[in-house]
N, C-alpha and C positions, 0 to 999 in steps of 0.2 A: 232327815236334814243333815249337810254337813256343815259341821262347826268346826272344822279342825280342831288343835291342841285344845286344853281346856283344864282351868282347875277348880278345884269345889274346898268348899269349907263348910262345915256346919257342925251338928249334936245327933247322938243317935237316940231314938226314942228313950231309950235307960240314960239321956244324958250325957254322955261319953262326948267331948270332941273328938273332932279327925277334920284329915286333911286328905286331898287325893287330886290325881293328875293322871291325866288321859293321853298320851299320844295318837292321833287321827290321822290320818294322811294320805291323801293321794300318788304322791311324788313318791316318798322314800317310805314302802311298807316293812323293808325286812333290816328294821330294829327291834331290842328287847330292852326292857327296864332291869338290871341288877342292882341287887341291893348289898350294900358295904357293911360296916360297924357307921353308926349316925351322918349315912350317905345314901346316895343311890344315884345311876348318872344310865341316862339312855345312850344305847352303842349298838352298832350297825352286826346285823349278825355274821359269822362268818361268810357264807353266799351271798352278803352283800354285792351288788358293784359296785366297784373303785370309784372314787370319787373328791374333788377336791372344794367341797362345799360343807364351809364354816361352822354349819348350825344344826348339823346332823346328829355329833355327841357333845354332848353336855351332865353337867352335875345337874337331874331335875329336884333334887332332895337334900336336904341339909338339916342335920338336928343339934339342936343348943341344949342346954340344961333341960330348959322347961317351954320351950320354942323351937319351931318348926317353919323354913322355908319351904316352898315348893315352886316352881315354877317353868317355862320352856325352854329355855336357855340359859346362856352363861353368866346370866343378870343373879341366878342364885348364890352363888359367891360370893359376890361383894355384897349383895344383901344380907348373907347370915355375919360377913364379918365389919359390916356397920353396927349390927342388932349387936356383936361381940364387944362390941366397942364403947355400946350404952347409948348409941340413936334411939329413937324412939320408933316403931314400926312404922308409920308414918310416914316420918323422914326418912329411913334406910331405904324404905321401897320406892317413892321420891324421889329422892335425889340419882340414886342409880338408876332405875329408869329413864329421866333426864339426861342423864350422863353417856349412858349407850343409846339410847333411841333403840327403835323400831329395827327390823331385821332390814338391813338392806338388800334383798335378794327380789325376782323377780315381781312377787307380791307383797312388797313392802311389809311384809308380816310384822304385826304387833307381836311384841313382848309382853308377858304375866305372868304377874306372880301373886303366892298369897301369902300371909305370916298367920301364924295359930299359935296363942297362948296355952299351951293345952290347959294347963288349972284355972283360965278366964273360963268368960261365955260372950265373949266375941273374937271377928277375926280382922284382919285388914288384907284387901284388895289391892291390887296395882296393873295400872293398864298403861303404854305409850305405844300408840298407831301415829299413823303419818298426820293424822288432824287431830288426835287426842292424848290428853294425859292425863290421870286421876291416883291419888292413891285414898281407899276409900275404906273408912270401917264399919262392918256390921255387926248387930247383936245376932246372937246363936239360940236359939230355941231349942228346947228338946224335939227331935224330930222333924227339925227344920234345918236346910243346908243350901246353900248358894253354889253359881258357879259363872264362872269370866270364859270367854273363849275368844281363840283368835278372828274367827268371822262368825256374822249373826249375830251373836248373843255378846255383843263384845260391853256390855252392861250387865251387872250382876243379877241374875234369872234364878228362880227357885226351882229345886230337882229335887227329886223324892229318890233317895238311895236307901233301901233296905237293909239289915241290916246290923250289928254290934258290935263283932270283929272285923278286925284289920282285912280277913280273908274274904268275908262276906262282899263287906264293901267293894276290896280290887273287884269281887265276881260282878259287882252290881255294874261298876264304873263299866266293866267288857261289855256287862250284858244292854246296858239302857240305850233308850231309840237312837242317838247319833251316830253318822253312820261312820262307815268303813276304820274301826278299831283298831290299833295297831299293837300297845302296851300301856297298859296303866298301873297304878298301886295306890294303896289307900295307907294310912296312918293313924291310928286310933291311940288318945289316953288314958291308959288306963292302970286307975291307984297311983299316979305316980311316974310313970314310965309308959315311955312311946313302944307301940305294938307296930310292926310295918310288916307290911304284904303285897308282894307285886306280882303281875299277870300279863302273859306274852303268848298273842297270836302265833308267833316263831316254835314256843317251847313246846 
């Protein structure tokens, strides 16, 4: 099945939050996810083709003290620096959401995101398509994790990613049944401190 873009939140059996993000695509396959110091932003790899369309690079990752954005677009931004500002997860994914809408390109593509408290055991969701919007929180189980996607599963779906590290997980995000994969990465906390690991088709 493809689900395009898509992001997950959950606990890894030992407990562990983490966060992670898939890039899928048809359209534009030859991106990779790189990762910064408490960033990470999807970017078209050198043999790209040129191209003058908006929503190809973006920051998909942003880390806070003890908080984690993730999402498909450039809605991560204003979202980690609402959360900076002492919005509530909620409201920051809300209101930005709202504020940009949905991708306007030729399939209206929904925008999502998700927020991770890493020392909670929940997370909050965020969706805006052309007929929807929600920003929505779930509790986190050990060994239970969610995930939003731009088509099909565009309501929170439970996904079994195996798994404890940051590495495991990106491996798992590459490897689980949706199809045609492009770059993902996963984010795990742990004691303290965010673990990130990212995975590129390209590399």
């Amino acid at each position: 099945m493809y689900i395009g873009r898509f992001v997950v939140a959950g606990r890894t059996a030992g407990g562990h939050s983490f966060i992670g993000y898939r890039v899928s695509s048809r359209s534009f396959p030859n991106r990779i996810i790189r990762t910064y110091p408490e960033r990470a932003a999807v970017l078209p790899t050198q043999d790209a083709p040129p191209t003058d369309n908006p929503y190809i690079a973006y920051n998909c990752y942003r880390q806070l003290a003890n908080m984690t954005v993730i999402g498909n677009g450039s809605q991560v931004d204003p979202i980690s620096e609402r959360l900076q500002a002492g919005y509530p997860p909620r409201d920051a994914l809300a209101q930005t959401l709202l504020a940009l809408d949905y991708e306007h390109d030729a399939l209206n593509t929904p925008r999502i995101a998700a927020v991770l408290d890493g020392a909670g055991q929940q997370a909050w969701f965020g969706f805006v398509g052309a007929d929807k919007l929600y920003s929505r929180v779930l509790p986190l189980e050990p060994g239970q994790a969610w995930l939003i996607a731009t088509y099909e599963l565009t309501e929170p779906t439970p996904i079994h990613l195996p798994g404890e590290h940051a590495e495991e997980l990106a491996d798992a995000l590459m490897q689980c049944e949706y199809d045609l994969p492009v770059a993902g990465m996963a984010v795990v906390w742990n004691g303290g401190q965010f673990a990130v690991a990212a995975r590129s088709v390209a590399v």
